[in-house]
ZAVEX-777227 format. One record per residue (C-alpha): x, y, z; residue number from 0. Coordinates in Angstrom, 2 decimals. Example, Ala and Ser with C-alpha at 12.3 -4.5 7.8 and 13.67 -1.06 7.14 Angstrom:
% ZAVEX-777227
+---------+---------+---------+-----+
:       x :       y :       z : num :
+---------+---------+---------+-----+
:   12.30 :   -4.50 :    7.80 :   0 :
:   13.67 :   -1.06 :    7.14 :   1 :
+---------+---------+---------+-----+
***
This chain:
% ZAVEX-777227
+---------+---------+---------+-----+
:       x :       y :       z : num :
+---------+---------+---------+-----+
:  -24.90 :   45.30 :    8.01 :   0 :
:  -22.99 :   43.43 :   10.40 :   1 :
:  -19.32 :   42.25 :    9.72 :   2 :
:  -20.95 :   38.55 :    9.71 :   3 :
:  -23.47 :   39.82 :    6.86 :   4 :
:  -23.16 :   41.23 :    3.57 :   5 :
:  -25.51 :   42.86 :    1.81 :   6 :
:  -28.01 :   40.50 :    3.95 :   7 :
:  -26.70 :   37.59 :    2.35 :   8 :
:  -27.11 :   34.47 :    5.24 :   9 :
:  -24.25 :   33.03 :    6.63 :  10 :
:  -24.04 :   30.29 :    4.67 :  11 :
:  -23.81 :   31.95 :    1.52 :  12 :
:  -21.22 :   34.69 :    2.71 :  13 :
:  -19.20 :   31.51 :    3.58 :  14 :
:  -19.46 :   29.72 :    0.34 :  15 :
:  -18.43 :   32.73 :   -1.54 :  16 :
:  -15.68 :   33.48 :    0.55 :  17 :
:  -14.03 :   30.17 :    0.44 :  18 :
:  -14.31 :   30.35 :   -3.24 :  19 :
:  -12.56 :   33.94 :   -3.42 :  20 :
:  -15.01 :   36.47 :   -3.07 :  21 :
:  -14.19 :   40.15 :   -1.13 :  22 :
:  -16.12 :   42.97 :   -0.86 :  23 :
:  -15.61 :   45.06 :   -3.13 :  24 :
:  -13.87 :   42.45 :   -5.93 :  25 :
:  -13.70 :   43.67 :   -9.64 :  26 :
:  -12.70 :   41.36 :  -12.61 :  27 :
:  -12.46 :   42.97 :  -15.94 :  28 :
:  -15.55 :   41.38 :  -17.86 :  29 :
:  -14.13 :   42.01 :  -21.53 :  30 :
:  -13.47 :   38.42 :  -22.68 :  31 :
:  -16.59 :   36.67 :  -21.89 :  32 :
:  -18.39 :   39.71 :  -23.02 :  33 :
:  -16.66 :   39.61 :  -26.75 :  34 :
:  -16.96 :   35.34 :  -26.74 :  35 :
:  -20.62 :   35.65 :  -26.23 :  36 :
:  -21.00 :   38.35 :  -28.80 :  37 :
:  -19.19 :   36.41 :  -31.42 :  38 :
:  -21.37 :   33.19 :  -30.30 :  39 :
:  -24.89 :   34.07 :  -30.48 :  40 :
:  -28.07 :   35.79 :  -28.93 :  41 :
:  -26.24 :   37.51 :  -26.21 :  42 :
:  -26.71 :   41.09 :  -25.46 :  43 :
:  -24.67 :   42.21 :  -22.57 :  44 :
:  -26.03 :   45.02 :  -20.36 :  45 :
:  -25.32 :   46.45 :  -17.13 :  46 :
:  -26.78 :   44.08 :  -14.58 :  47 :
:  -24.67 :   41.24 :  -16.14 :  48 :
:  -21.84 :   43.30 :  -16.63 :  49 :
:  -21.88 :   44.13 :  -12.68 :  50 :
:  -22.36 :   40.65 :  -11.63 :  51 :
:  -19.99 :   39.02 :  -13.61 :  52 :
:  -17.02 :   42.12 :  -12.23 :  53 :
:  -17.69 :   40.68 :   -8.77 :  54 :
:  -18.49 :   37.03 :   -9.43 :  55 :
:  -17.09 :   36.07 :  -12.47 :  56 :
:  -14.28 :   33.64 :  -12.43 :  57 :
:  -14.98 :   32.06 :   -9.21 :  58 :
:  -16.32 :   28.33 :   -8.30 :  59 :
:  -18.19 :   27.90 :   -5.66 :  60 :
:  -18.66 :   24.77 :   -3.44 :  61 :
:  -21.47 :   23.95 :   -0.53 :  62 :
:  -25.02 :   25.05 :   -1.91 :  63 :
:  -27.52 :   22.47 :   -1.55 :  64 :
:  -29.15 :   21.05 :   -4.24 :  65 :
:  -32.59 :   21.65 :   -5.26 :  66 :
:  -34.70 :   20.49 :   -8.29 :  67 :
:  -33.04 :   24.00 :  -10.72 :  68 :
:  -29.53 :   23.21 :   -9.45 :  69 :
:  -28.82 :   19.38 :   -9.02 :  70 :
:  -24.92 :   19.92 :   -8.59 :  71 :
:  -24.01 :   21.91 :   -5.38 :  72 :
:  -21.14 :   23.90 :   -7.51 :  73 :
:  -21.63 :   26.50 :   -9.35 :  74 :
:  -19.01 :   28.16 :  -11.82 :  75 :
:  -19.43 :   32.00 :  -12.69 :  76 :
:  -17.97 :   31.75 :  -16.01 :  77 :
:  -20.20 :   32.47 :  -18.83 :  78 :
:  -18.16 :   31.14 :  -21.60 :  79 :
:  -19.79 :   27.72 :  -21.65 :  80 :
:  -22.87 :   29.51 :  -22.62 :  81 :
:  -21.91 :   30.49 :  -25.75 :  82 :
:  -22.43 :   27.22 :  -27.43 :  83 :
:  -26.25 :   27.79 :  -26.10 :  84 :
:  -26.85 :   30.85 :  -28.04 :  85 :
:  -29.69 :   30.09 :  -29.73 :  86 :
:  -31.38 :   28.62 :  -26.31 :  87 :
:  -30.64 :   32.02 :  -24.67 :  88 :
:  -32.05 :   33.69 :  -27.37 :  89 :
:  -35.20 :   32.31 :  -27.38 :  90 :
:  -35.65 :   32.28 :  -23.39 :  91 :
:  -35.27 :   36.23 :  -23.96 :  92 :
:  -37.82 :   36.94 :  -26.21 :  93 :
:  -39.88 :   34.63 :  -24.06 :  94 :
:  -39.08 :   36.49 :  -21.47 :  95 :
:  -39.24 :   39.94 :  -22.86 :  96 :
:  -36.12 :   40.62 :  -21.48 :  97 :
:  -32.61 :   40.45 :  -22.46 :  98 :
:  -31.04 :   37.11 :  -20.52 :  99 :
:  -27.64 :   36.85 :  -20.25 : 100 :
:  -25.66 :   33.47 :  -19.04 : 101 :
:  -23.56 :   34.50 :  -15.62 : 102 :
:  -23.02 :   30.74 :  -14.22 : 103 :
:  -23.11 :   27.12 :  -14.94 : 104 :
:  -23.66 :   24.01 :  -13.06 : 105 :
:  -20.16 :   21.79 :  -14.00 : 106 :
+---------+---------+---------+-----+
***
């Protein structure tokens, strides 16, 4: 990896979660949003989540382009706002077969 790329990420996206915070190497404890989501619903937290949301979580992010999943180019890593969706997530697991956990939300 080059110092203009992380983990192969393009340039654009390196840039957008830079200006909103992001370092290599970032960690944010995860305990709060993992206990809100317990208390709200369907949410099982497990380590993929847990991982993203230590470097991501917390941060707002400006400049993606919108596509038909994502109308609003912002994006919030805060998982709280799920909880009121707990049933929703619940379902889209077993769905899915797979435990889903919310990371982000559109604002």
């Amino acid at each position: 990896m080059g110092e203009g790329h992380t983990r192969g990420w393009s340039p654009r996206t390196e840039e957008v979660l830079r200006r909103a915070g992001w370092r290599p190497g970032r960690s944010v404890p995860t305990d709060t949003w993992e206990s809100i989501l317990r208390e709200r619903g369907s949410f099982v937290d497990h380590d993929a989540a847990r991982r993203f949301l230590s470097e991501f979580g917390g941060l707002m992010t400006y400049g993606w382009p919108a596509d038909p999943i994502t109308t609003s180019s912002a994006v919030r890593f805060d998982p709280s706002v799920a909880g009121w969706h707990g049933e929703r997530f619940g379902r889209a697991s077993r769905e899915a077969g797979a435990p889903l956990y919310a990371v982000w939300t559109a604002p």
